[in-house]
PDB file with one MODEL, atoms N, CA, C and O in Angstrom:
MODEL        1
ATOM      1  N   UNK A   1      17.214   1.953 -21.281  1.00  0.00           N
ATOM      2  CA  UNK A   1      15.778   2.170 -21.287  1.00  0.00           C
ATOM      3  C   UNK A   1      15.334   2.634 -22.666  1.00  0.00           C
ATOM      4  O   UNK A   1      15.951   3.494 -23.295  1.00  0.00           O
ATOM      5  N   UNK A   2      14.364   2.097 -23.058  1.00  0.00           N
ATOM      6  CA  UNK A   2      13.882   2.187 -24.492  1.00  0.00           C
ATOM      7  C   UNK A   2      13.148   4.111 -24.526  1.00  0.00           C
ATOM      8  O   UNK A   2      12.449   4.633 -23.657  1.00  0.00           O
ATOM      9  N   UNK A   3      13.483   4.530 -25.402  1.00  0.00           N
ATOM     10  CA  UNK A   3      13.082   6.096 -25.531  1.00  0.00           C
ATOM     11  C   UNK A   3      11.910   6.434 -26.606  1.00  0.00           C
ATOM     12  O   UNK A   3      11.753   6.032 -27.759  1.00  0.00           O
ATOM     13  N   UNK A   4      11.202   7.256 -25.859  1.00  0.00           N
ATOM     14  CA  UNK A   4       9.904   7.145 -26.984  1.00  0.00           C
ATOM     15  C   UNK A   4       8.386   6.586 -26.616  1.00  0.00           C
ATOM     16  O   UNK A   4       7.300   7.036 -26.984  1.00  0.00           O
ATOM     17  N   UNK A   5       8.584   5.826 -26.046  1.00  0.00           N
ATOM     18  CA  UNK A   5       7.749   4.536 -25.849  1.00  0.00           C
ATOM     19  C   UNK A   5       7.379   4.185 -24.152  1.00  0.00           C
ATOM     20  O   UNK A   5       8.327   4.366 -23.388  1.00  0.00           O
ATOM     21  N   UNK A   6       6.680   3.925 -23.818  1.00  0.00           N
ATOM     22  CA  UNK A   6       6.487   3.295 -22.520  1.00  0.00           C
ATOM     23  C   UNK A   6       5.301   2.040 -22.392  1.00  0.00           C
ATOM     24  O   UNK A   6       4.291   2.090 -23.094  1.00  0.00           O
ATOM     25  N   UNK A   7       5.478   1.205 -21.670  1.00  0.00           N
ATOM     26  CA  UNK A   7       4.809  -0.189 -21.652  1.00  0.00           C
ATOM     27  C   UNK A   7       3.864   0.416 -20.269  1.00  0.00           C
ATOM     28  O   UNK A   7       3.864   1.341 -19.457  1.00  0.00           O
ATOM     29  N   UNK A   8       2.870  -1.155 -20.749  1.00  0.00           N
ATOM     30  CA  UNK A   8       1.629  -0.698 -19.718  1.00  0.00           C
ATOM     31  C   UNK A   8       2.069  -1.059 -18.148  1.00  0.00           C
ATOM     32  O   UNK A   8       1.534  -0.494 -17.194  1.00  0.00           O
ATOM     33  N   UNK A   9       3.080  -2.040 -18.002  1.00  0.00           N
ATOM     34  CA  UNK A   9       4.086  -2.189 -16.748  1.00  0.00           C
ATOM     35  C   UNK A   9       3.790  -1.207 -16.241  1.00  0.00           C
ATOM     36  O   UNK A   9       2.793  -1.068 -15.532  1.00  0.00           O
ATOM     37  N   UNK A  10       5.086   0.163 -16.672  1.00  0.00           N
ATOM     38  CA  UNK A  10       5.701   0.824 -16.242  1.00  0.00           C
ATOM     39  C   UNK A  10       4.334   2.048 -15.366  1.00  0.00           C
ATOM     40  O   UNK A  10       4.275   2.588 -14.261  1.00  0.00           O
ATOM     41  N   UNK A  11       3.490   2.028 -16.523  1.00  0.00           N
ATOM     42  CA  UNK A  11       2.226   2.379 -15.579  1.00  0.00           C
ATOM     43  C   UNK A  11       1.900   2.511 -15.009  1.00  0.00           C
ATOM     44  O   UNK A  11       1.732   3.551 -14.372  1.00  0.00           O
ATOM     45  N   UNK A  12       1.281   0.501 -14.728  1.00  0.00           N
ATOM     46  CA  UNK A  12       1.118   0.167 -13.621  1.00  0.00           C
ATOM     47  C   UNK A  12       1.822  -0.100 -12.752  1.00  0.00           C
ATOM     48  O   UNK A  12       1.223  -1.017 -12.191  1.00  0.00           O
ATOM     49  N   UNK A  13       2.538   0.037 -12.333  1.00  0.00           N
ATOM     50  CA  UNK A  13       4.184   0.085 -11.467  1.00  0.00           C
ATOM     51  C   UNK A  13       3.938   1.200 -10.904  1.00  0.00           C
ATOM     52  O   UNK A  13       3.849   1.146  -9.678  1.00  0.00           O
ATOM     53  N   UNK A  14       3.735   2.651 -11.612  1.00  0.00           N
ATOM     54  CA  UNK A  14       3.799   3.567 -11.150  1.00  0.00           C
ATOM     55  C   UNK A  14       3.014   4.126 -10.348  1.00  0.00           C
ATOM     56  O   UNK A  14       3.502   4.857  -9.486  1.00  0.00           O
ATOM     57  N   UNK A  15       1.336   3.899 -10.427  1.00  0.00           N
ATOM     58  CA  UNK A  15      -0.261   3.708 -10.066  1.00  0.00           C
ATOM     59  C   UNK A  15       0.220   2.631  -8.924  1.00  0.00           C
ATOM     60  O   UNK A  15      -0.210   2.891  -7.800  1.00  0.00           O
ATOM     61  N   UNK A  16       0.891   1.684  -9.016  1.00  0.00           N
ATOM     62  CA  UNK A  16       0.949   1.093  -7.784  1.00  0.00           C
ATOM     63  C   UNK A  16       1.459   1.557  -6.788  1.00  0.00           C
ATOM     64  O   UNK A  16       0.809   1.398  -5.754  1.00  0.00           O
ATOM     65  N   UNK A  17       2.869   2.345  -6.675  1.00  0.00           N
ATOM     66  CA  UNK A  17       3.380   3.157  -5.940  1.00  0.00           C
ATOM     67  C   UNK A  17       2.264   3.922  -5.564  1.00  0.00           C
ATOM     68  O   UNK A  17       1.469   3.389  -4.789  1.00  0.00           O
ATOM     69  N   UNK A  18       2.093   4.809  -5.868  1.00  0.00           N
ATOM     70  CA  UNK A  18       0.990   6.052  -5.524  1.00  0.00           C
ATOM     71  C   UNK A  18       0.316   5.455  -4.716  1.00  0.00           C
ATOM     72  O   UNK A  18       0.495   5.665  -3.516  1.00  0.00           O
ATOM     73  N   UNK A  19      -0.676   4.517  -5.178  1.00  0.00           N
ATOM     74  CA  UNK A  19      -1.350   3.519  -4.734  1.00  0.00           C
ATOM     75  C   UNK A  19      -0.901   3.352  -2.859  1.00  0.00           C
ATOM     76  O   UNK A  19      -1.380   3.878  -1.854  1.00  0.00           O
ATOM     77  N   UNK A  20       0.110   2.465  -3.051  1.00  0.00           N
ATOM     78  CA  UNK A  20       0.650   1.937  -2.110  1.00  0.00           C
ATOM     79  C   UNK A  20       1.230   2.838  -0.916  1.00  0.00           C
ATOM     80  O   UNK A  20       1.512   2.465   0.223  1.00  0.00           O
ATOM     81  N   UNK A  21       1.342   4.206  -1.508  1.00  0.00           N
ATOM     82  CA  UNK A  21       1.766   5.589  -0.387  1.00  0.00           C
ATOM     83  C   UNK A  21       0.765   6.151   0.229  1.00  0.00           C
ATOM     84  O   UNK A  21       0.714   6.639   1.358  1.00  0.00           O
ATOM     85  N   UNK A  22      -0.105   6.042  -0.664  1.00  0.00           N
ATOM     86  CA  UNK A  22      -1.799   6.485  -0.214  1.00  0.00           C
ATOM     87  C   UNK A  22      -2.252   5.458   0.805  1.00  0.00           C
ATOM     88  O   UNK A  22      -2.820   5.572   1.891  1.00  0.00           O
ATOM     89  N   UNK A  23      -1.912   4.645   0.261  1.00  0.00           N
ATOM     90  CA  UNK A  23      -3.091   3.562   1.628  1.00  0.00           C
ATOM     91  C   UNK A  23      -2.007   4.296   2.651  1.00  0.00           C
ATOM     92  O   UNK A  23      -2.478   4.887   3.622  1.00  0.00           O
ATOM     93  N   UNK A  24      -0.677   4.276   2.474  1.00  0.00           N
ATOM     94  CA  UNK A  24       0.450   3.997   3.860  1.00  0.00           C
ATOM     95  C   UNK A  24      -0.180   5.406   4.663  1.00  0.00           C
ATOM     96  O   UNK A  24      -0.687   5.581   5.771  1.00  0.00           O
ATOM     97  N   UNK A  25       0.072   6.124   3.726  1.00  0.00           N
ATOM     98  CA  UNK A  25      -0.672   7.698   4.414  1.00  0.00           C
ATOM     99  C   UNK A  25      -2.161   7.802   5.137  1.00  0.00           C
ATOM    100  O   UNK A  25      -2.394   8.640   6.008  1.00  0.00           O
ATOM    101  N   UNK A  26      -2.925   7.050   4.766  1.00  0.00           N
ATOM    102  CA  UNK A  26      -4.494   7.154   4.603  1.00  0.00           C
ATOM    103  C   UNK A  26      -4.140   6.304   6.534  1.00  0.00           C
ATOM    104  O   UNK A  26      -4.685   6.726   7.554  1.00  0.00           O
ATOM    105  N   UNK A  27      -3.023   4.984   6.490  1.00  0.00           N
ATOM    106  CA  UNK A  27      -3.259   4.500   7.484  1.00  0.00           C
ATOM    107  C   UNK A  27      -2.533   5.130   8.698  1.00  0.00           C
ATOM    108  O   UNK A  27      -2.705   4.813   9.875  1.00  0.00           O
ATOM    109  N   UNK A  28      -1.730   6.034   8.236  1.00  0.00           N
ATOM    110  CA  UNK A  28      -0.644   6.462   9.309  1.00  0.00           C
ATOM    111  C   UNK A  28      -1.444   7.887   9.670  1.00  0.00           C
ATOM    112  O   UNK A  28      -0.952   8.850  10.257  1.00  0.00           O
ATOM    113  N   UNK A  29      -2.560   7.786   9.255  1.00  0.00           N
ATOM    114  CA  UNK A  29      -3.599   9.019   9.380  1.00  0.00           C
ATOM    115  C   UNK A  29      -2.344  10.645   9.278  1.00  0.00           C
ATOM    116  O   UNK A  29      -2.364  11.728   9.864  1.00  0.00           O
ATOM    117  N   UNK A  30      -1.461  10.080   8.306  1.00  0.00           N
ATOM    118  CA  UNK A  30      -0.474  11.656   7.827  1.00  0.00           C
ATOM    119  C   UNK A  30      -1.381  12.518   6.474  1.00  0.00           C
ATOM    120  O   UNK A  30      -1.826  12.149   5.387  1.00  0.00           O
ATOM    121  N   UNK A  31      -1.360  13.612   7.099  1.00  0.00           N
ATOM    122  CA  UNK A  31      -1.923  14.345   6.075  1.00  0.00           C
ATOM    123  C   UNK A  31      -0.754  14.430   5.071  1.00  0.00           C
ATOM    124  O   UNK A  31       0.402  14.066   5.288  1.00  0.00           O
ATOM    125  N   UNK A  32      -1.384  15.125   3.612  1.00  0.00           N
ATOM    126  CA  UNK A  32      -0.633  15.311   2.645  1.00  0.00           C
ATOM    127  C   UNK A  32       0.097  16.782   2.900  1.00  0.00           C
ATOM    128  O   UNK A  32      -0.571  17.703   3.370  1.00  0.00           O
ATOM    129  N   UNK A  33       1.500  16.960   2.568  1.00  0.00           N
ATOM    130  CA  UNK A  33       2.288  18.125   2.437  1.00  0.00           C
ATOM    131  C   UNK A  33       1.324  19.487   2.044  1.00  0.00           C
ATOM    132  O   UNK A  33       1.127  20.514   2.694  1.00  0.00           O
ATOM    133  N   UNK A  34       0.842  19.088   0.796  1.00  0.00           N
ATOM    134  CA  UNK A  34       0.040  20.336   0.605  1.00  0.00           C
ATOM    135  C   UNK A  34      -1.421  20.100   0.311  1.00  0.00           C
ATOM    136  O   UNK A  34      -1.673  18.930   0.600  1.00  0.00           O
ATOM    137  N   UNK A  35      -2.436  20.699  -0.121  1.00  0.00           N
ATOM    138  CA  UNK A  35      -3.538  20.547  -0.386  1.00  0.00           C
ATOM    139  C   UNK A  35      -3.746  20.057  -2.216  1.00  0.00           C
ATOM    140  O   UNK A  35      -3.184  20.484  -3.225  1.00  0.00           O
ATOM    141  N   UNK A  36      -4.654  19.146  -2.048  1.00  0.00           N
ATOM    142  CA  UNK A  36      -4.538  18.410  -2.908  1.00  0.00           C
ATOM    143  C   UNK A  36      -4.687  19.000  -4.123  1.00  0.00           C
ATOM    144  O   UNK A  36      -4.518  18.200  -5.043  1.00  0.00           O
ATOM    145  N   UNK A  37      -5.034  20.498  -4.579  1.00  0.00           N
ATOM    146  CA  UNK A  37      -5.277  20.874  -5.951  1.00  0.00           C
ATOM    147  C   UNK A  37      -3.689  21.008  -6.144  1.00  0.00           C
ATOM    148  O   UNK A  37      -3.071  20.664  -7.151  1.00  0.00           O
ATOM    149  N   UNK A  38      -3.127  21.601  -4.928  1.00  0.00           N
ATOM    150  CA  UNK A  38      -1.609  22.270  -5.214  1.00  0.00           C
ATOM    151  C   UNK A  38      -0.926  20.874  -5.384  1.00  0.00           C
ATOM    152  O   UNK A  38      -0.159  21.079  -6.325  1.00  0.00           O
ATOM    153  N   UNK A  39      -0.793  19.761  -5.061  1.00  0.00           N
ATOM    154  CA  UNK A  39      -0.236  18.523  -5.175  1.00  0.00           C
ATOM    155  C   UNK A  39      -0.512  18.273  -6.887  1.00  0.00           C
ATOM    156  O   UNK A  39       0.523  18.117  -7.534  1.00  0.00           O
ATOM    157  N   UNK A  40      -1.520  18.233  -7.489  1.00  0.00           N
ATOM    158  CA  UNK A  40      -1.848  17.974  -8.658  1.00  0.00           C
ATOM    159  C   UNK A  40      -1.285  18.908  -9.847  1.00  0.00           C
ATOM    160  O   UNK A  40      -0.862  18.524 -10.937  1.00  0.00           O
ATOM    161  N   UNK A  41      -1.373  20.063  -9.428  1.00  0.00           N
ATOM    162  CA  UNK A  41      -0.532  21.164 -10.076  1.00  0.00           C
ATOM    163  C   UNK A  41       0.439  21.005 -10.426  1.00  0.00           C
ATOM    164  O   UNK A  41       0.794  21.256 -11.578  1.00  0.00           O
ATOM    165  N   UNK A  42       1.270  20.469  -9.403  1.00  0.00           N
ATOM    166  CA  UNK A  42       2.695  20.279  -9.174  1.00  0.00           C
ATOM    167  C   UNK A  42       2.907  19.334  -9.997  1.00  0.00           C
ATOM    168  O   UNK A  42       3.501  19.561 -11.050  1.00  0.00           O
ATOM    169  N   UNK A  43       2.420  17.977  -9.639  1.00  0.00           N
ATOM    170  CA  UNK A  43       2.549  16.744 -10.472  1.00  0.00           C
ATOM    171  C   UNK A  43       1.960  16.892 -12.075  1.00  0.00           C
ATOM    172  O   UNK A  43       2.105  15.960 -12.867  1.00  0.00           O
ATOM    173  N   UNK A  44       1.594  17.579 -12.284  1.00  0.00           N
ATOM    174  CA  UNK A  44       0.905  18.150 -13.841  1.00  0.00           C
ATOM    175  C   UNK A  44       1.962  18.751 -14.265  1.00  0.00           C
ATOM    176  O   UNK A  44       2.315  18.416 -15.396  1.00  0.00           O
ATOM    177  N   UNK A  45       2.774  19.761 -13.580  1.00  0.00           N
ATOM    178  CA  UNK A  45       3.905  20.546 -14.194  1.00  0.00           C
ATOM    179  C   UNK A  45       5.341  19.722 -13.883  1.00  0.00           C
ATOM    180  O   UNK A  45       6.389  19.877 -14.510  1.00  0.00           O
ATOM    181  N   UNK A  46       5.194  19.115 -13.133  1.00  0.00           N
ATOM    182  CA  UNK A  46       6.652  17.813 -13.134  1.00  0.00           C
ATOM    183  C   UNK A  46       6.465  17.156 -14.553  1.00  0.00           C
ATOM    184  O   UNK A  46       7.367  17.288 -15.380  1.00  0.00           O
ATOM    185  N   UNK A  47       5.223  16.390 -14.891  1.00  0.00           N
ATOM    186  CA  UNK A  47       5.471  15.163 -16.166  1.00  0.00           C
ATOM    187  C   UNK A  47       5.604  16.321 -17.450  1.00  0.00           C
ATOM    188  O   UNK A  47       5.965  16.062 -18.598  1.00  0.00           O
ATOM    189  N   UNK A  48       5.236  17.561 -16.954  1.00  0.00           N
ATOM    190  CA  UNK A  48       5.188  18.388 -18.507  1.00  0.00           C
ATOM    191  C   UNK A  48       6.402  19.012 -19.212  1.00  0.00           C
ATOM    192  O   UNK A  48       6.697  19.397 -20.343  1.00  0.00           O
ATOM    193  N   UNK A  49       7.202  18.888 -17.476  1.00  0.00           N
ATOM    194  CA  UNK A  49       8.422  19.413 -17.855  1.00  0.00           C
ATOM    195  C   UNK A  49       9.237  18.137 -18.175  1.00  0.00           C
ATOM    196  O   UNK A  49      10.126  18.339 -19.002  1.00  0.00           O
ATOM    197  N   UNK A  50       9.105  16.409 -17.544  1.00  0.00           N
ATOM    198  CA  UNK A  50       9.716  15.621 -17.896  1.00  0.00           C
ATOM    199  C   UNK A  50       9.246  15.671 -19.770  1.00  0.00           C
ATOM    200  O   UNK A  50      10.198  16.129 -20.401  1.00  0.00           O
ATOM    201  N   UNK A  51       8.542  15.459 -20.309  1.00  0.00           N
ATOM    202  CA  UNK A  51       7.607  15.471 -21.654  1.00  0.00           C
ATOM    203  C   UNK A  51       8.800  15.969 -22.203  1.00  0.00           C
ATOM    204  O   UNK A  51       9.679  15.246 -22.671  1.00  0.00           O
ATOM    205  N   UNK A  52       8.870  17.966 -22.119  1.00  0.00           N
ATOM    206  CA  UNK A  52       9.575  18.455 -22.408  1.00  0.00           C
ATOM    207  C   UNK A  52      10.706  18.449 -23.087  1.00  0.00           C
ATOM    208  O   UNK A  52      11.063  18.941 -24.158  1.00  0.00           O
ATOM    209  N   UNK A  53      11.336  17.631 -22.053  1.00  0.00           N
ATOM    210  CA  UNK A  53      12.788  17.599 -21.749  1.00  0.00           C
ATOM    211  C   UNK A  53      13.268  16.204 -22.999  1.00  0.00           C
ATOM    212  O   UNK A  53      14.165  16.239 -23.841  1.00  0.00           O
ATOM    213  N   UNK A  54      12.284  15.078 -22.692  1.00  0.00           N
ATOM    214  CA  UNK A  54      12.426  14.198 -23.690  1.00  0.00           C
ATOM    215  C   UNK A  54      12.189  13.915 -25.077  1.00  0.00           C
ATOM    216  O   UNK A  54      12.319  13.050 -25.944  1.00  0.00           O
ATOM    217  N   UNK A  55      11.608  15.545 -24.761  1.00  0.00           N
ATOM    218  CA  UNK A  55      11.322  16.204 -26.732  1.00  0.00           C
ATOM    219  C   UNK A  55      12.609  16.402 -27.238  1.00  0.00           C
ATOM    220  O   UNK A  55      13.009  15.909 -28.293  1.00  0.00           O
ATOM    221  N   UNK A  56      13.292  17.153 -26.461  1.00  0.00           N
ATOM    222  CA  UNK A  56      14.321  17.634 -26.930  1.00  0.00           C
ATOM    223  C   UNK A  56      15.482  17.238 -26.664  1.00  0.00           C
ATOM    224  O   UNK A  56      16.451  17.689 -27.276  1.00  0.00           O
ATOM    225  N   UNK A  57      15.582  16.429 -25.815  1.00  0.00           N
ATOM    226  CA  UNK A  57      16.992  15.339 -25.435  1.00  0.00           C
ATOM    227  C   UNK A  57      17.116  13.972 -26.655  1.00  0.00           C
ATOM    228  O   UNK A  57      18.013  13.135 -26.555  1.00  0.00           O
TER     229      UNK A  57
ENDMDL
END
């Protein structure tokens, strides 16, 4: 995997997933684990710590 860099793919690949869990959720009428500020939090401090990590690896 190329380091440094990311393509608009991988993106959209990723937006599609989400995407695609959300409808599944939205249709399986499953609520989300936690409330959505705390979901965002979380996912804000996951990519910051991935960021991180690929600063210094």
């Amino acid at each position: 995997m190329r380091t440094g860099t990311r393509s608009c793919v991988e993106y959209a690949v990723s937006l599609g997933a989400g995407l695609a869990v959300g409808v599944m959720y939205g249709l399986l009428r499953v609520r989300t684990p936690a409330p959505p500020l705390v979901c965002l939090v979380g996912l804000a401090g996951m990519l910051i710590g991935y960021g991180l990590l690929e600063s210094f690896v």
